[in-house]
C-alpha positions in Angstrom: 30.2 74.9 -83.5 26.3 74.2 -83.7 24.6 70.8 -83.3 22.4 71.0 -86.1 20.7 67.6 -84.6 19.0 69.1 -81.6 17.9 72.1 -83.2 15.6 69.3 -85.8 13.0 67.6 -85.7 12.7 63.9 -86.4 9.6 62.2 -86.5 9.0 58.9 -84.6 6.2 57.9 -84.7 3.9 57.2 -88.2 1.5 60.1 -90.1 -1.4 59.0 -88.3 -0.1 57.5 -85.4 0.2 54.3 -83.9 -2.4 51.5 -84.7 -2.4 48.0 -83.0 -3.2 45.3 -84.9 -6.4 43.2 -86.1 -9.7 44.6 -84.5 -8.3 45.7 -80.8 -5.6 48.8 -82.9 -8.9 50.1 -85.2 -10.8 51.0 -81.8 -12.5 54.8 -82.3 -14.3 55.7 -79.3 -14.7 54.3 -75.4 -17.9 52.5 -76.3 -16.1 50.6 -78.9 -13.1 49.8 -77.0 -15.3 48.2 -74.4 -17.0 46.0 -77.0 -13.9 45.2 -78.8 -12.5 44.1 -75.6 -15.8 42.1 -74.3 -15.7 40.6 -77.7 -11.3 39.5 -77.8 -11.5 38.2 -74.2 -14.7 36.1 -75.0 -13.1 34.5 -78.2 -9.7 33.8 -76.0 -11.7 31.9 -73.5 -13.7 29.9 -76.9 -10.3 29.0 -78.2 -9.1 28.2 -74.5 -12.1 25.8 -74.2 -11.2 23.6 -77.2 -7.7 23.7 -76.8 -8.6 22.0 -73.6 -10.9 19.5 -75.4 -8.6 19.0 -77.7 -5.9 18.3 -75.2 -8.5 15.9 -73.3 -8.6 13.8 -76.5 -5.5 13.7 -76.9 -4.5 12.6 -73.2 -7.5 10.0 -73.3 -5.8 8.1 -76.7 -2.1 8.5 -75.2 -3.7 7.0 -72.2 -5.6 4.2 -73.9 -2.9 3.0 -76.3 -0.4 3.1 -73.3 -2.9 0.7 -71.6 -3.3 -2.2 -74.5 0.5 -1.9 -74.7 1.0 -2.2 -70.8 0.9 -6.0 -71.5 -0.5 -7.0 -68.5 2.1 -4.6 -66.4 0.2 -3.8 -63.0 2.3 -0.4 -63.0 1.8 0.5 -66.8 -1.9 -0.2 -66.2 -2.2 1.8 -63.4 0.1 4.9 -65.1 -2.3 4.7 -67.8 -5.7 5.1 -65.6 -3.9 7.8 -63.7 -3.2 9.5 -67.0 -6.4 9.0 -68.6 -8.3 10.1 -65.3 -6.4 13.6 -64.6 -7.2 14.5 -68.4 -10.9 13.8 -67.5 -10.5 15.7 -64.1 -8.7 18.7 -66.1 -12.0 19.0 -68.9 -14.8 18.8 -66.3 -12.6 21.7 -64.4 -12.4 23.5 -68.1 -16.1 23.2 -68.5 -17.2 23.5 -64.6 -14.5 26.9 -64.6 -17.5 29.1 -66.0 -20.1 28.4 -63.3 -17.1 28.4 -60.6 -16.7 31.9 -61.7 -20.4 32.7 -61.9 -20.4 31.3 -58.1 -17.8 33.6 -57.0 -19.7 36.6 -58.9 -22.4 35.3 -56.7 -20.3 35.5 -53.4 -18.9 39.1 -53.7 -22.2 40.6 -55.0 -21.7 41.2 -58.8 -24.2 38.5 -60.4 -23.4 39.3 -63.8 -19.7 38.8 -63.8 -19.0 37.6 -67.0 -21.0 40.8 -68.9 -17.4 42.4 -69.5 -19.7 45.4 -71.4 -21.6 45.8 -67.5 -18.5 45.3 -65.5 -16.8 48.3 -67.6 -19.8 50.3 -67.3 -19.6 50.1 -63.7 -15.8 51.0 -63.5 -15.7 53.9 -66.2 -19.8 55.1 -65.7 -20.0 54.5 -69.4 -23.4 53.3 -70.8 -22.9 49.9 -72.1 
């Protein structure tokens, strides 16, 4: 008796091969890929930015209304300003996190840190 299954082939994967999706799967050459990249993580860190705004507002009113309805609870009042305070404390880090991270490029001798294109170029020997 013959197994007729391993003497076939079947194919996995698609015609043309697999493709990722949105702009990071349509990448063509190493050049590309870097820019792609340079390009998704700089958008991720946009979006990151103003989810953190966004979350600042929202801590800051949460904050506020629990304050005018503390009525005139020492404890409430003080839960409030705590709240209200660590949302401000968490958007100046947000904000602040970019020089902090230009600093540290500073300290361990790569000035231009957040030039994704340069750092690759340096790993890989690519042009940028």
């Amino acid at each position: 008796m013959t197994n007729l299954t391993a003497q076939s082939s079947i194919p996995i994967a698609p015609s043309g091969g697999f493709r990722g999706i949105g702009p990071l799967g349509n990448v063509t050459s190493e050049e590309g890929a870097v820019s792609t990249f340079s390009k998704f993580i700089s958008s991720a860190i946009g979006i990151l930015t103003i989810v953190a705004i966004i979350w600042f507002i929202f801590v800051l009113f949460t904050g506020a209304i629990s304050m005018i309805g503390a009525g005139g609870d020492k404890a409430q009042v003080e839960a409030a300003k705590k709240r209200i305070t660590s949302g401000l404390i968490g958007l100046v880090v947000t904000i602040a996190a970019i020089f902090i991270i230009k600093l540290v490029g500073y300290v361990i001798g790569i000035p231009d840190i957040l030039n994704f294109g340069f750092l690759f170029s340096m790993i890989t020997g690519l042009t940028p």
